[in-house]
N, C-alpha and C positions, 0 to 999 in steps of 0.2 A: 487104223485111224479112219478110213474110210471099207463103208462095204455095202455096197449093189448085190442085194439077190435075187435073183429069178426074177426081173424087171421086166414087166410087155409096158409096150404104148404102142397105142393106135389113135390116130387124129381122124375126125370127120366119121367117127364110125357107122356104120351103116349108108351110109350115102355112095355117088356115085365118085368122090374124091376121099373114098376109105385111102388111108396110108400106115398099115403094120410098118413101125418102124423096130419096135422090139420084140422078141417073142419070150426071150428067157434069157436076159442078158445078168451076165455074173461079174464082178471084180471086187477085186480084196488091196487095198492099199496101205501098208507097214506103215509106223511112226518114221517120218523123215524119208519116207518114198517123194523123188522129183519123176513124174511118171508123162509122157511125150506121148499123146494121140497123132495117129498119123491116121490119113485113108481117106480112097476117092471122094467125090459128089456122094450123094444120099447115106454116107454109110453109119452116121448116125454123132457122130462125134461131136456137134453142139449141142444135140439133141440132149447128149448123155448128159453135160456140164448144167444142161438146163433144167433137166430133172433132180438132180443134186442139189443145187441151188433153189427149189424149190418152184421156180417159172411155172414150171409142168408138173401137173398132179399123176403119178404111176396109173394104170390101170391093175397090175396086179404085180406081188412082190413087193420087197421091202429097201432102205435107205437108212442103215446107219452112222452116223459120225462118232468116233472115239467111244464104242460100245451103246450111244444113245439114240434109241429111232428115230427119226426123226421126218418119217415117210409122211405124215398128216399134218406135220405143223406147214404153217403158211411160209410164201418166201419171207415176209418181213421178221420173222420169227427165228425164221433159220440163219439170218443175217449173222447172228451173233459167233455161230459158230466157223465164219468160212469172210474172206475174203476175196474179191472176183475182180479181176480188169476183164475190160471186152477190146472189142477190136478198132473203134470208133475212139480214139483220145479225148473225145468232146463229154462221151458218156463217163459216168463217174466222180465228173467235178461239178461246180457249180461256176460258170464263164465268167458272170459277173461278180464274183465273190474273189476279194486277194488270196495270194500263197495259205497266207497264216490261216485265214479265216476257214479255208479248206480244210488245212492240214488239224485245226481246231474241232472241226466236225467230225473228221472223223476220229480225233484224239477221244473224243466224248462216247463215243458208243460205245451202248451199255449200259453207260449211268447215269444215273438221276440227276435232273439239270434245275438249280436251284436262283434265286437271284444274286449274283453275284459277274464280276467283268468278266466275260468268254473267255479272255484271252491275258494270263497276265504276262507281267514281263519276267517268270521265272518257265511258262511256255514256250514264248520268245526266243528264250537264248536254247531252247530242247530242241525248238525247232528247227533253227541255224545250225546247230550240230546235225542232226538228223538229216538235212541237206547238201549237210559239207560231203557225207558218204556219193551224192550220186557227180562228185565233179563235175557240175554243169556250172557252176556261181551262183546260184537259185538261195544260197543262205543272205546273198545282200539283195532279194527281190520277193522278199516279205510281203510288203505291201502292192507289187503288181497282181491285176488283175487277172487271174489262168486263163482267160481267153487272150491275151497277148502275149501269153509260152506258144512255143510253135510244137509241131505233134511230139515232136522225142521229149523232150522238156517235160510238155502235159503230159506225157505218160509214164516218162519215170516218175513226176511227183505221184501220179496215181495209182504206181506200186508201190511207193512209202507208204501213202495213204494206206492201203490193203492190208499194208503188213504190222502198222504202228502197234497193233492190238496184240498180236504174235496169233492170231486164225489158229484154227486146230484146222484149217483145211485153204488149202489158196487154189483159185480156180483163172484159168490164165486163157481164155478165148481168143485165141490168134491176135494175141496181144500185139503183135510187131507188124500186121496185115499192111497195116494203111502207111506204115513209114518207109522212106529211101533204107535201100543195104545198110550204109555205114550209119543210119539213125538206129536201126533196127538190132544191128550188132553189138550196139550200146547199150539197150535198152535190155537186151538178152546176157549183156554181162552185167547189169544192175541185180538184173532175175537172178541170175544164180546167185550173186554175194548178198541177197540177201535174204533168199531161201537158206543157205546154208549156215549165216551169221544167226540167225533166226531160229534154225534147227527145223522148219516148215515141211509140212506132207502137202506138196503139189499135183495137179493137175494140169498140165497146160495142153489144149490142142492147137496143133498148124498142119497148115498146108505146105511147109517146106523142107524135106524130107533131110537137108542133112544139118539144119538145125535140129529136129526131132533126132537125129543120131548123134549131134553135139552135143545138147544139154539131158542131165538128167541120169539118173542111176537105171529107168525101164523104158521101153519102148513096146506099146501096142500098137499094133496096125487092125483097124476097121474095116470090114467090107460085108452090105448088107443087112449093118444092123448084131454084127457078130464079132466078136474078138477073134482072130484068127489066128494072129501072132502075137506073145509077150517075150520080150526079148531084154536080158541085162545081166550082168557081169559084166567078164571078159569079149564072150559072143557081140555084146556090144557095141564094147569098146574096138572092136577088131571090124565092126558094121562097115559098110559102103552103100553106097544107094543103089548099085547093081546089083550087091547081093541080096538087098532091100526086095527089089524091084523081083529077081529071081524066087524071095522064097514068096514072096505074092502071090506070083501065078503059079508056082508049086501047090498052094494052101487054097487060096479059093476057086484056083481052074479056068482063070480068067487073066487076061492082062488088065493092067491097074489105069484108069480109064480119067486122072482128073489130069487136065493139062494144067493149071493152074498149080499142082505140086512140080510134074514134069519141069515145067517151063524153071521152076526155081529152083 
């Protein structure tokens, strides 16, 4: 579903803030892979999601989605094939805009928008269903405006949003970064039920190592712009974060250096 080949990127080329962040980087992603980035400071892991997504243009090598290139087309192009939350809850919605009218927009990508009412009342009641799934109450709060959902709230709606289309690619940028534990742990069991209801080939990267060994069918670990380790089955399933933490510094030769994963 997804495939990264021989990928370089370098920012500021030539100057004195040159930064190689890729030199040949490779991944291959199965139909219905939930795939968990892990890895220090610099080591490339928003970088990657943002090249995919289109943000960043490759310097060399290719980006396909579900057999189709899609290395040259622009982000707004690429939109159609791939759904993204980021880490900021605010990003992705429109604050001043209700539930519905949200959930509206992005119901609509894609297609041709003619004159007719956005939003009828056979929407309405899709869309009240569709919110009963994330047990918050959010199907009787249609008309508040998203910027008076507080961050878990706004961000489970804006993995429904992501996912209404059914993406041929969902891309999850430390989705859970900005919320308390028990908001976060909610918002991470929304993730899986509906990647999995959904049948979705994910990406998601965090900095919190044994959510990265919670969720998801693989695990990679990043360090330097490298995939070092991929890791899923059973080997997995049987993960800790010490023995995490162990094959790190077996593979790259280094201890693993972000306190901001540590700490979590």
């Amino acid at each position: 579903m997804l495939e990264i080949k021989n990928v370089s990127k370098t920012f500021n080329e030539g100057t004195v803030n040159e930064k190689r962040v890729f030199e040949d980087l490779s991944l291959t992603l199965n139909d219905g892979d939930f795939v968990t980035v892990i890895g220090g400071n610099g080591a490339g892991k928003s970088t990657m999601l943002n090249l995919v997504a289109g943000a960043y243009t490759v310097d060399g090598g290719s980006i396909l989605i579900d057999g189709e290139d899609v290395t040259n087309l622009p982000e707004h192009k690429r939109a159609k094939y791939m759904g993204r939350v980021f880490q900021d809850p605010r990003t992705g919605t429109a604050s001043d805009m209700w539930v519905e009218e949200n959930m509206s927009i992005a119901d609509s990508r894609g297609h041709k928008r003619g004159l007719r009412w956005a939003i009828t009342g056979r929407d309405r009641e899709r869309y009240k269903e569709q919110l009963k799934l994330l047990s918050l109450g959010l199907e009787n709060r249609l008309s508040t405006k998203m910027g008076l959902l507080s961050g878990g709230q706004r961000q489970a709606v804006t993995l429904l949003m992501a996912t209404m289309k059914k993406p041929k690619l969902l891309l999850l940028d430390e989705h859970t970064a900005a919320l308390d534990p028990k908001t976060a742990a909610k918002v991470l069991e929304i993730t899986d039920q509906l990647i999995r209801e959904n049948h979705l080939t994910a990406l998601m990267v965090t900095h919190n190592m044994r959510d990265a060994i919670a969720h998801g069918n693989r695990l990679i670990m990043m360090h330097a712009g490298r995939i070092i380790l991929d890791i899923s089955g059973e080997e997995k399933k049987n993960l800790t974060v010490e023995a995490l933490l162990e094959k790190f510094s077996q593979t790259s030769g280094s201890e693993f250096s972000s306190d901001r994963a540590l700490l979590s």
